[in-house]
N, CA, C and O atoms as a Maestro MAE file, in Angstrom:
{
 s_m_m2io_version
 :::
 2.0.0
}

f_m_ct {
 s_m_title
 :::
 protein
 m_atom[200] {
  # First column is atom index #
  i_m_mmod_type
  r_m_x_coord
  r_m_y_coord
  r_m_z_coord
  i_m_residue_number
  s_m_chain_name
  s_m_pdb_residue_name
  s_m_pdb_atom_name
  i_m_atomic_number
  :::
  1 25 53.026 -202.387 -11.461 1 A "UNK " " N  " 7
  2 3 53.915 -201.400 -12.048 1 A "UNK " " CA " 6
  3 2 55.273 -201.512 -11.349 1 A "UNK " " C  " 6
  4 15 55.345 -201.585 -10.122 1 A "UNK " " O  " 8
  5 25 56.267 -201.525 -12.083 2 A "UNK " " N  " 7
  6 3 58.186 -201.518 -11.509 2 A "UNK " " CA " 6
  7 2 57.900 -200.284 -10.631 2 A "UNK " " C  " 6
  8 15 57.108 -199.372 -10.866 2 A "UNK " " O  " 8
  9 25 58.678 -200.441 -9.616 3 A "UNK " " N  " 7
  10 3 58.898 -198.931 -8.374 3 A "UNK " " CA " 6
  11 2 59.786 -198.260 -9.043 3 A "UNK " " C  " 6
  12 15 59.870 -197.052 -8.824 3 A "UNK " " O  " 8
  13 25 60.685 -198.904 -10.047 4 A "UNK " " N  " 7
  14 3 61.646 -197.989 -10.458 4 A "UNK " " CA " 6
  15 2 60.597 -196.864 -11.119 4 A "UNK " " C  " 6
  16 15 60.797 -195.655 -11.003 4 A "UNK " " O  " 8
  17 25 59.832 -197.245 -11.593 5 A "UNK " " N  " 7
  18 3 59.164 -195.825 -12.647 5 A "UNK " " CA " 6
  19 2 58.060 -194.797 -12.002 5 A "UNK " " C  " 6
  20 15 57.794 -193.668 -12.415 5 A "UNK " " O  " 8
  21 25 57.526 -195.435 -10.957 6 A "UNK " " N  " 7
  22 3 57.037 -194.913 -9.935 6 A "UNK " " CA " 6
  23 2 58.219 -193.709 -8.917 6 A "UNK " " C  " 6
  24 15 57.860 -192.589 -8.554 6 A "UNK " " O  " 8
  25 25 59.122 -194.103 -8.734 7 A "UNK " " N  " 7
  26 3 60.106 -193.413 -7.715 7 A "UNK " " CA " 6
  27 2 60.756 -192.252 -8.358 7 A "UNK " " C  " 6
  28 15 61.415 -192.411 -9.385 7 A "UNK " " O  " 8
  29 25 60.603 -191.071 -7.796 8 A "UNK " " N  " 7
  30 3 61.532 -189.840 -8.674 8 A "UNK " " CA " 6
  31 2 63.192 -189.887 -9.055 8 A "UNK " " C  " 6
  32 15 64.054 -190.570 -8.503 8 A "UNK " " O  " 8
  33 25 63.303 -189.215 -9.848 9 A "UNK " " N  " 7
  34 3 64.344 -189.809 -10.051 9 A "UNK " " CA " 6
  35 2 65.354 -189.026 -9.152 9 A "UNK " " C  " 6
  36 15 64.734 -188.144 -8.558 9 A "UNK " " O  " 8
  37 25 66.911 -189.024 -8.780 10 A "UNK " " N  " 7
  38 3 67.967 -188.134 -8.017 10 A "UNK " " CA " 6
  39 2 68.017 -187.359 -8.500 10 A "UNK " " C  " 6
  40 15 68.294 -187.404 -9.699 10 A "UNK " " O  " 8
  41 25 67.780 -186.193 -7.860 11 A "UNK " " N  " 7
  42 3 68.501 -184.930 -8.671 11 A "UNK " " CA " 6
  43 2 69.420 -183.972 -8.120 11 A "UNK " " C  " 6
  44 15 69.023 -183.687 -6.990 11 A "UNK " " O  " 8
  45 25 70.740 -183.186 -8.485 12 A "UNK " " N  " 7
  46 3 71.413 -182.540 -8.040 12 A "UNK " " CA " 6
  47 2 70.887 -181.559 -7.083 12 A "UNK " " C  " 6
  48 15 69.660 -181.519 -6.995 12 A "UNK " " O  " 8
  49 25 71.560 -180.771 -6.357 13 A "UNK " " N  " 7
  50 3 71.315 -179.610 -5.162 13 A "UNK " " CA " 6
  51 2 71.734 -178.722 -5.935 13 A "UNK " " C  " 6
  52 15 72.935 -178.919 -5.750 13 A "UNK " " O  " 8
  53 25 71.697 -177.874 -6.678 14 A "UNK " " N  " 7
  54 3 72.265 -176.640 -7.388 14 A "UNK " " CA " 6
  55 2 72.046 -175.426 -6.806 14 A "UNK " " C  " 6
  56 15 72.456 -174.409 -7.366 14 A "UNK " " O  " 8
  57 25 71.361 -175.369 -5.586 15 A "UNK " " N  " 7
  58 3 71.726 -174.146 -4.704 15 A "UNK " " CA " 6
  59 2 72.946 -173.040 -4.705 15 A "UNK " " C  " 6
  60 15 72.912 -171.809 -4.719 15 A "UNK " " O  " 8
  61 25 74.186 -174.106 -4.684 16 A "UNK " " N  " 7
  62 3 75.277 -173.632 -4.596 16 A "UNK " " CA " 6
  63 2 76.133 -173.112 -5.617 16 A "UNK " " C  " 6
  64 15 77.223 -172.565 -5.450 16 A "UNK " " O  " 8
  65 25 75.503 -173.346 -6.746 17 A "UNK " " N  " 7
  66 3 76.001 -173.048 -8.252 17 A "UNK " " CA " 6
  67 2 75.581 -171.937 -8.493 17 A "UNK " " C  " 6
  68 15 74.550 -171.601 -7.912 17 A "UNK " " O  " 8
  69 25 76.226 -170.989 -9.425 18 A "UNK " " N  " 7
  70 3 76.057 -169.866 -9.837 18 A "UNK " " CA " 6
  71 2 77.132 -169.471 -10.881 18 A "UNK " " C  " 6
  72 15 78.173 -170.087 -11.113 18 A "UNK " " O  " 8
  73 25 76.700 -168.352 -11.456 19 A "UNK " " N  " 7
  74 3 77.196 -167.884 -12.559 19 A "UNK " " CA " 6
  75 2 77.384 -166.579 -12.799 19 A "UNK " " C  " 6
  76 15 76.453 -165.828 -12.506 19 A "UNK " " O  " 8
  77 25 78.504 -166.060 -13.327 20 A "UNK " " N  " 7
  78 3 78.903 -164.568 -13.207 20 A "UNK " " CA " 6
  79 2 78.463 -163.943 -14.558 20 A "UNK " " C  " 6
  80 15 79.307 -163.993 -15.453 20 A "UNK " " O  " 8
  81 25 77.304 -163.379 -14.833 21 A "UNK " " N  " 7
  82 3 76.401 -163.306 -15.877 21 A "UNK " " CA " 6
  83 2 76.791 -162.182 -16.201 21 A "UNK " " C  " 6
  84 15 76.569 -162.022 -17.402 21 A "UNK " " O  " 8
  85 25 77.421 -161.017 -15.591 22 A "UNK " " N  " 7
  86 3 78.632 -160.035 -16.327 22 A "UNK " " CA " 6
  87 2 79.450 -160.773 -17.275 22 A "UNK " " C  " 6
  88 15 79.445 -160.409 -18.450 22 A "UNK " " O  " 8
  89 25 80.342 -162.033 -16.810 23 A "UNK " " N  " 7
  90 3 81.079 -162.490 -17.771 23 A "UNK " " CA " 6
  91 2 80.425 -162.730 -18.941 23 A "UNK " " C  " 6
  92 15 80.667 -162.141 -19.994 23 A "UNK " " O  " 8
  93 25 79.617 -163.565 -18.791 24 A "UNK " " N  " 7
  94 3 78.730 -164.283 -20.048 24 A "UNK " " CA " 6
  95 2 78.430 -163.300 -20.821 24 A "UNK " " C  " 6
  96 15 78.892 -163.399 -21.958 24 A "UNK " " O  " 8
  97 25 77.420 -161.796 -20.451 25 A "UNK " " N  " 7
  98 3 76.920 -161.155 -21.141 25 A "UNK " " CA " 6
  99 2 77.996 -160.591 -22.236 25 A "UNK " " C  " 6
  100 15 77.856 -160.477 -23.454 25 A "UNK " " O  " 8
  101 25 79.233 -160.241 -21.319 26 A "UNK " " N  " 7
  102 3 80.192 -159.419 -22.061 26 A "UNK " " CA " 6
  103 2 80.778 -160.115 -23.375 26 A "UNK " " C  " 6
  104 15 81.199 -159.420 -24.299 26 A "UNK " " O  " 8
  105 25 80.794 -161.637 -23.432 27 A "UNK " " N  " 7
  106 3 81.702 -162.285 -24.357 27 A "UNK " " CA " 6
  107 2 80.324 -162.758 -25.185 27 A "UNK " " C  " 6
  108 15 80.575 -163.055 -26.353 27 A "UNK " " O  " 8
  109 25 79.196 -162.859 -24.878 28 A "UNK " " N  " 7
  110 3 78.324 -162.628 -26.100 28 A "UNK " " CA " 6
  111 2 78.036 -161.188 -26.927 28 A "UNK " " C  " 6
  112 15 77.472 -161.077 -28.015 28 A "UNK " " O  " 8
  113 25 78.617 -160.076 -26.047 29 A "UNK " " N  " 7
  114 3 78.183 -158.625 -26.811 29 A "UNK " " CA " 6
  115 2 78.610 -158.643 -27.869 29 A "UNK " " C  " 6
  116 15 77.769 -158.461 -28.750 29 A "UNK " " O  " 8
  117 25 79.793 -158.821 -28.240 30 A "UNK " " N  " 7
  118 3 80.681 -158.433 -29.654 30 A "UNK " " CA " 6
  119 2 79.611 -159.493 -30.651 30 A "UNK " " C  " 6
  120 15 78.796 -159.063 -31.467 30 A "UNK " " O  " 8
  121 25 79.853 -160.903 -30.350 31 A "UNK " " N  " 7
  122 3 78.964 -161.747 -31.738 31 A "UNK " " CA " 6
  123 2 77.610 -161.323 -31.749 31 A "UNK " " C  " 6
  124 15 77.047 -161.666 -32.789 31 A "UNK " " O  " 8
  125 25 77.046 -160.833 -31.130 32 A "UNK " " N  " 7
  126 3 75.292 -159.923 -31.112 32 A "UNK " " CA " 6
  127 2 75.526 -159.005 -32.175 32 A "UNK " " C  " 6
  128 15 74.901 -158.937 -33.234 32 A "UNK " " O  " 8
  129 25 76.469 -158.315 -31.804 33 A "UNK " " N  " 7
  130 3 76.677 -156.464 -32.260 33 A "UNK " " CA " 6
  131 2 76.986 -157.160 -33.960 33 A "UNK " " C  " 6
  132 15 76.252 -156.674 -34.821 33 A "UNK " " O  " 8
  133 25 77.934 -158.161 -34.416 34 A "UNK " " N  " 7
  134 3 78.021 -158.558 -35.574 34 A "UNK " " CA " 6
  135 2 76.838 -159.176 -35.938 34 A "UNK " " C  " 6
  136 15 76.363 -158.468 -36.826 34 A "UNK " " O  " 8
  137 25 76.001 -160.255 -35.699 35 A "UNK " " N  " 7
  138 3 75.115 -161.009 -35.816 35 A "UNK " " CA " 6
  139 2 74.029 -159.614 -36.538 35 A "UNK " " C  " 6
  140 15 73.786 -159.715 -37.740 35 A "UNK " " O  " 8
  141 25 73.508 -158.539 -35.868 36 A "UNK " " N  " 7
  142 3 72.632 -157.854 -36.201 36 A "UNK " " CA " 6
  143 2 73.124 -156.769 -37.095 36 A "UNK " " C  " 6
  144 15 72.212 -156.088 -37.564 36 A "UNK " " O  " 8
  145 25 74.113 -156.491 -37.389 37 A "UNK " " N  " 7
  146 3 74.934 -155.347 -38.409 37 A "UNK " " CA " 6
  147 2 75.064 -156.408 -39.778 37 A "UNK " " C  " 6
  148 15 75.050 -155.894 -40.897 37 A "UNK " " O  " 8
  149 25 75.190 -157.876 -39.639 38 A "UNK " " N  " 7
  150 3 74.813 -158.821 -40.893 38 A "UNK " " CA " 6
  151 2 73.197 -158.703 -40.980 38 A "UNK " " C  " 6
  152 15 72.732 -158.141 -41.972 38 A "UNK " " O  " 8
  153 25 72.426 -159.147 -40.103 39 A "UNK " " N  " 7
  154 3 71.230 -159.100 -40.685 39 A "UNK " " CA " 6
  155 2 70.304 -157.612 -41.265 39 A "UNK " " C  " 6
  156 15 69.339 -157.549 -42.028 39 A "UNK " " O  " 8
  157 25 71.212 -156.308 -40.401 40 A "UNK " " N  " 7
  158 3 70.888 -155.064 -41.180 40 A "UNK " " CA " 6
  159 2 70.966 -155.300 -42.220 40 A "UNK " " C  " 6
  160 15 69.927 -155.363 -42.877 40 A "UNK " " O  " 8
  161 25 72.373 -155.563 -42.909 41 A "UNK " " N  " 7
  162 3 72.944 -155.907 -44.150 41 A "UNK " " CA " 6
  163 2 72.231 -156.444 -45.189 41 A "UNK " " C  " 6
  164 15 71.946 -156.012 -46.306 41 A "UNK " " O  " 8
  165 25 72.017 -157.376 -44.663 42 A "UNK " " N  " 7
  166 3 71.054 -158.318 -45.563 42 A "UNK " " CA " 6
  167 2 69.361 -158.040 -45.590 42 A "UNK " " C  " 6
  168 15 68.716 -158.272 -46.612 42 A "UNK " " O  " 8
  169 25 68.898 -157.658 -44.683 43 A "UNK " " N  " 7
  170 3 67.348 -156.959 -44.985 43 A "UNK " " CA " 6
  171 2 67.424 -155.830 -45.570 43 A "UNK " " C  " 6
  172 15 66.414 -155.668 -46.255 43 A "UNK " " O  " 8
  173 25 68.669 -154.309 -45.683 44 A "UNK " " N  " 7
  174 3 68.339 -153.848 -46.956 44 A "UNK " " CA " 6
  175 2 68.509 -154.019 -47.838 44 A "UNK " " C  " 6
  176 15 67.878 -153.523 -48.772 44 A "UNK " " O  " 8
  177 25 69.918 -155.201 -47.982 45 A "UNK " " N  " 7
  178 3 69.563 -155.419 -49.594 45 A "UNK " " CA " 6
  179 2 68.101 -156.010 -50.265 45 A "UNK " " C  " 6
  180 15 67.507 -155.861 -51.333 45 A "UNK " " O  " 8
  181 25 67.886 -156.753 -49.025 46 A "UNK " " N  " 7
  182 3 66.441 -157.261 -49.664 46 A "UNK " " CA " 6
  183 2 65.433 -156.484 -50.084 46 A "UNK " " C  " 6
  184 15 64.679 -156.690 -51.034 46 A "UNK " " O  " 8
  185 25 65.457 -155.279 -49.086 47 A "UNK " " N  " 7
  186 3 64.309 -154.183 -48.974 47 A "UNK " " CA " 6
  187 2 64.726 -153.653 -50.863 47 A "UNK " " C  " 6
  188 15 64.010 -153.593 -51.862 47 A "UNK " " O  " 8
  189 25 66.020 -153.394 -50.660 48 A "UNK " " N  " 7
  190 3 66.419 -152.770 -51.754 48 A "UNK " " CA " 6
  191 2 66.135 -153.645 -53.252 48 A "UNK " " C  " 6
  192 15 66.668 -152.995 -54.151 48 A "UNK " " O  " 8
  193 25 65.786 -154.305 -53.542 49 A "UNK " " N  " 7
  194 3 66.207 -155.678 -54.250 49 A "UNK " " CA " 6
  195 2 64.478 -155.565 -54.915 49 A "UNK " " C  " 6
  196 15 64.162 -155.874 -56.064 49 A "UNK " " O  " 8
  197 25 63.576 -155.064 -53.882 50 A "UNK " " N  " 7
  198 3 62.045 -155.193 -54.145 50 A "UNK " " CA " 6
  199 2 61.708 -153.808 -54.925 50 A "UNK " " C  " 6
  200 15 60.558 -153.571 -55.294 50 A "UNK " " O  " 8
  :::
 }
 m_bond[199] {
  # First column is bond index #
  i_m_from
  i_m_to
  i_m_order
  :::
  1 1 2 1
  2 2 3 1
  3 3 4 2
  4 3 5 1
  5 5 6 1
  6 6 7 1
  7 7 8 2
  8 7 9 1
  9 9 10 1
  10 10 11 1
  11 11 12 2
  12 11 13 1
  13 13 14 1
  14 14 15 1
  15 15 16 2
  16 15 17 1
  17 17 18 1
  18 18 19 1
  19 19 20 2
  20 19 21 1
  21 21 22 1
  22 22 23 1
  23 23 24 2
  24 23 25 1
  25 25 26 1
  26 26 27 1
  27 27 28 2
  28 27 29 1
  29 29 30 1
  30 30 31 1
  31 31 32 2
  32 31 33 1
  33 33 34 1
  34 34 35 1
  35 35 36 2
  36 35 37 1
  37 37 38 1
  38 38 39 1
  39 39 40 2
  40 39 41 1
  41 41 42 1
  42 42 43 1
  43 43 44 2
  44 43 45 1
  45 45 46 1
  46 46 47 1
  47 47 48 2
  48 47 49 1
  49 49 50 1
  50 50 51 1
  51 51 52 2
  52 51 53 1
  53 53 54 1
  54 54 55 1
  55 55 56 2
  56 55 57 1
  57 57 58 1
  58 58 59 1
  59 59 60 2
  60 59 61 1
  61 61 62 1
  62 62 63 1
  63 63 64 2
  64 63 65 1
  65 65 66 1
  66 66 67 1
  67 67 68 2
  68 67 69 1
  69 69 70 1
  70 70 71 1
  71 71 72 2
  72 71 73 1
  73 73 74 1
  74 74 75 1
  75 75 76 2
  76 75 77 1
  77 77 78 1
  78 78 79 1
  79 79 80 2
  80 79 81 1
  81 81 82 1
  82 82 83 1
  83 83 84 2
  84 83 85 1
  85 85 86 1
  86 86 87 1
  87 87 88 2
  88 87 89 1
  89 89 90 1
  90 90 91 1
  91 91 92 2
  92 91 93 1
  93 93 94 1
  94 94 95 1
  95 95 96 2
  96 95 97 1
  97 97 98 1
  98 98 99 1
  99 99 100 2
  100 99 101 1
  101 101 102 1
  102 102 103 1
  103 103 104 2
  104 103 105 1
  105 105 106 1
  106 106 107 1
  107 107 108 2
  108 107 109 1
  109 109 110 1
  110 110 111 1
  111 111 112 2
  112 111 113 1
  113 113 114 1
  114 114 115 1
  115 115 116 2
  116 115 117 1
  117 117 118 1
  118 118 119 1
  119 119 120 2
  120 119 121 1
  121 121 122 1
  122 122 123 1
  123 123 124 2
  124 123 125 1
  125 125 126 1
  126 126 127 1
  127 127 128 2
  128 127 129 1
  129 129 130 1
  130 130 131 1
  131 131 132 2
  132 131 133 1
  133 133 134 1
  134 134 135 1
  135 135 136 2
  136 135 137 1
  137 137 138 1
  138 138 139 1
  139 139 140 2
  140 139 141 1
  141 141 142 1
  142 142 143 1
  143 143 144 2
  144 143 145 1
  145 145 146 1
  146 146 147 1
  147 147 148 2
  148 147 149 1
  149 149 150 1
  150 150 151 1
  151 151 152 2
  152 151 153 1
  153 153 154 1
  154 154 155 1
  155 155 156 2
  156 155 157 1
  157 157 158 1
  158 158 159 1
  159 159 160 2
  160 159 161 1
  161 161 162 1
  162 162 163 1
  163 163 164 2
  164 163 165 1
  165 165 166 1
  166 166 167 1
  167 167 168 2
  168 167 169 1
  169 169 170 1
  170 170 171 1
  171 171 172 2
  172 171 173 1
  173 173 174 1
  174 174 175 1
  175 175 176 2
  176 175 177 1
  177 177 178 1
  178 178 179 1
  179 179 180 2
  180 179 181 1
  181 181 182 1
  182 182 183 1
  183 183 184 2
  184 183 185 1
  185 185 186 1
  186 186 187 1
  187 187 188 2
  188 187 189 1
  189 189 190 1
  190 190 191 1
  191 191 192 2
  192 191 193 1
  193 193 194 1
  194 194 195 1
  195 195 196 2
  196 195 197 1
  197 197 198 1
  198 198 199 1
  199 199 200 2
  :::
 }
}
């Protein structure tokens, strides 16, 4: 068998990485809040429709 496929492969240290998950959350809130006021939208018309 090649050692190459045997041997793990390198992998980064990401210890030091991080992420400010306030930011993130906040700039996904608004497209959520739309995303689910469309799919309200559209399941009663459906509801309505039956």
């Amino acid at each position: 068998m090649f050692s190459s496929l045997c041997s793990r492969p390198h992998t980064k240290n990401w210890t030091e990485i991080s992420i400010d998950s306030d930011v993130d959350m906040y700039s996904m809130n608004k497209p959520l809040i739309q995303l689910e006021k469309s799919l309200d939208g559209s399941l009663n018309e459906k509801i309505g429709q039956t």
